[in-house]
C-alpha positions in Angstrom: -24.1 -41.4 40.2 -22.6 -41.3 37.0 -19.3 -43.1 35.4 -16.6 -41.9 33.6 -18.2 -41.7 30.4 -20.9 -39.2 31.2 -19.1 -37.3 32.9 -16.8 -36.8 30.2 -19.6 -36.5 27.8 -21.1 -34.2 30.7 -17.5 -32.0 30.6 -17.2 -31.8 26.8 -21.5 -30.2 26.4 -20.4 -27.4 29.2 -17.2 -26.9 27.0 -19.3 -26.5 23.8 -21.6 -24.0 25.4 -19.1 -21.9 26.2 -17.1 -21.9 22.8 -20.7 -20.8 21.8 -21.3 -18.5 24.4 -17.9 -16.6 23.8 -17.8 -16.6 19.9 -21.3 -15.2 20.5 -19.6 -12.3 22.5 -16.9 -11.8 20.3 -18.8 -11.6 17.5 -21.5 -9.4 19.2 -18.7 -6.8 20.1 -16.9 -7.3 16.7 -20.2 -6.5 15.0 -20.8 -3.0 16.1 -16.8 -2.3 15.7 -17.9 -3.4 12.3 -21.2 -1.5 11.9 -19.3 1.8 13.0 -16.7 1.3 11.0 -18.2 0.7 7.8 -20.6 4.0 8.3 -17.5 5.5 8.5 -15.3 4.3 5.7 -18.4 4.5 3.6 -18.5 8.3 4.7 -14.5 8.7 4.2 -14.8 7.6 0.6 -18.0 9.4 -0.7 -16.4 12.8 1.2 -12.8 11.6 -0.6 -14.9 10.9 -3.9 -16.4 14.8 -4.1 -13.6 16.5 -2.3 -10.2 14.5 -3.1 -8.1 17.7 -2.9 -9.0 17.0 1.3 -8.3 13.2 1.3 -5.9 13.3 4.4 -7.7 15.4 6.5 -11.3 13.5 5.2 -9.3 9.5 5.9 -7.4 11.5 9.2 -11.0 12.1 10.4 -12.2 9.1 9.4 -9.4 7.1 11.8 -9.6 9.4 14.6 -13.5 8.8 14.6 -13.3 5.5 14.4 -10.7 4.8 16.7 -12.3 7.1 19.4 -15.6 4.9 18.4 -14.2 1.9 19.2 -12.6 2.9 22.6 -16.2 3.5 23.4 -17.9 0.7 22.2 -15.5 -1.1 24.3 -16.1 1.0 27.4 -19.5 0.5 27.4 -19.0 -3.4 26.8 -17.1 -2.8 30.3 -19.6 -1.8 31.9 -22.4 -3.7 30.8 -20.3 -7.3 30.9 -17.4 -7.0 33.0 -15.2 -8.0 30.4 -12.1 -6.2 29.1 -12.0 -5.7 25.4 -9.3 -3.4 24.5 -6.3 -2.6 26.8 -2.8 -1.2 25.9 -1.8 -4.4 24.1 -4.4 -3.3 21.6 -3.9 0.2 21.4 -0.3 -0.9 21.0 -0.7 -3.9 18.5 -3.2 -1.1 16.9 -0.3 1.5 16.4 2.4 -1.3 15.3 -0.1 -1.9 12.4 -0.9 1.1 11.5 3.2 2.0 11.8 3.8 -0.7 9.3 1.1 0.2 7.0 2.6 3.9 6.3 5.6 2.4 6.8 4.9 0.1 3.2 2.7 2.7 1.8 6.5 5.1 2.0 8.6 2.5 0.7 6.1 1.2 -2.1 5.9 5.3 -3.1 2.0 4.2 -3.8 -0.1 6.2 -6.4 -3.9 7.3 -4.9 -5.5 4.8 -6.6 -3.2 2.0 -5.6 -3.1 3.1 -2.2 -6.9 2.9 -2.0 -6.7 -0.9 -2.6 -3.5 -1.3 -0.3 -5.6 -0.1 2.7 -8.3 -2.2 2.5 -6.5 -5.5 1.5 -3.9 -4.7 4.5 -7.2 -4.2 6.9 -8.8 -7.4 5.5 -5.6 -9.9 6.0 -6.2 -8.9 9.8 -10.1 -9.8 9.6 -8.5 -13.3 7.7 -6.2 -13.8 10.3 -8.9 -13.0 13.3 -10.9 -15.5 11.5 -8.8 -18.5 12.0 -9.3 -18.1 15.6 -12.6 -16.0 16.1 -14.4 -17.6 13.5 -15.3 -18.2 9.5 -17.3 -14.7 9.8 -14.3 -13.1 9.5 -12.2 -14.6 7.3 -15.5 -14.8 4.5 -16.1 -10.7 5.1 -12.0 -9.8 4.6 -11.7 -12.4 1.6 -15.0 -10.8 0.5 -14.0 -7.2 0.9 -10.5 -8.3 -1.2 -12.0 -10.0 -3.8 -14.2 -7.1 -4.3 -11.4 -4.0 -4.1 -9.1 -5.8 -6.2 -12.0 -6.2 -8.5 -12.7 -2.6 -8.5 -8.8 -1.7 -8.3 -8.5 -2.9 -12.0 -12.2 -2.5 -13.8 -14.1 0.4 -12.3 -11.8 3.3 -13.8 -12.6 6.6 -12.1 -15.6 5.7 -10.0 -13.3 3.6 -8.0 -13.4 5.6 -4.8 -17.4 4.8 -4.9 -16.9 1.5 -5.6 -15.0 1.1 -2.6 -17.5 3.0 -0.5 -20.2 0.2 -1.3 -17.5 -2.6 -1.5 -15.5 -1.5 2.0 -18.1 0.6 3.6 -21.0 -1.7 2.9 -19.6 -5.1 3.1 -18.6 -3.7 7.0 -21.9 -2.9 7.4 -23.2 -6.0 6.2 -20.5 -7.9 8.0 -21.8 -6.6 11.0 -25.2 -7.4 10.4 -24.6 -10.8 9.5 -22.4 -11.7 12.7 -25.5 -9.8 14.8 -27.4 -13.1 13.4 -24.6 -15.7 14.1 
């Protein structure tokens, strides 16, 4: 038999496992959302970067891909885990966001350049914000990421769009990685 006091103890291990156990999930799933993603935007500037005349079909690609990518990843987490990752309140949160976005990016009557830093900051607030409740991964790879474009945004002059290839497409990519090891 035990007493109160282990089984509380007892109660409070199982519920640390499992906060483990699920951050280790989400952050398993998030990482190859991540992964993809950054080969992507890392493709979508370089492409933007030689061909800029083609920007809104290139980033139009780029989404489309990625959004398409991420519907499968979380398929195939389905049906490997059992576990639903991404339902119409996503797709529909998903679309409110992206709405709002080009809904800023009309009002603000953005120049290229300036878009190319809104993006990614708008994109990072949501890895900030994931963070408070998924974990500091996030929050240190969307600070990181902003804190790097705004860097480029005002010192890099015309080789901006390939700074933010390494800076948005490969700190995803290295986001991704990193969580892989967390």
């Amino acid at each position: 038999m035990i007493d109160r006091k282990q089984a509380a103890e007892a109660l409070d291990d199982i519920d640390a496992i499992v906060r483990r156990v699920r951050q280790s999930r989400i952050y398993n799933l998030a990482s190859l959302m991540l992964i993809m993603w950054g080969v992507l935007v890392f493709a979508g500037y370089v492409l933007n970067f030689l061909s800029p005349r083609n920007g809104a079909m290139i980033w139009l690609a780029v989404n489309v891909a990625g959004f398409a990518g991420s519907f499968a990843i979380s398929r195939v987490n389905y049906a490997r885990e059992g576990v639903r990752t991404f339902d119409v309140r996503w797709l529909s949160a998903f679309l409110l966001f992206i709405a709002f976005g080009m809904f800023c990016s009309w009002l603000g009557h953005f120049t290229p350049r300036q878009l190319g830093a809104f993006w990614p900051i708008y994109f990072m607030l949501v890895y900030i914000i994931a963070g408070l409740w998924f974990g500091y991964a996030f929050v240190a790879i969307g600070l990181g990421i902003t804190a790097l474009t705004l860097v480029g945004y005002f010192f890099t002059g015309g080789w901006f769009e390939l700074w933010m290839a390494v800076v948005d497409g490969g700190g995803l990519i290295l986001g991704g990685l990193w969580m892989r090891r967390s």
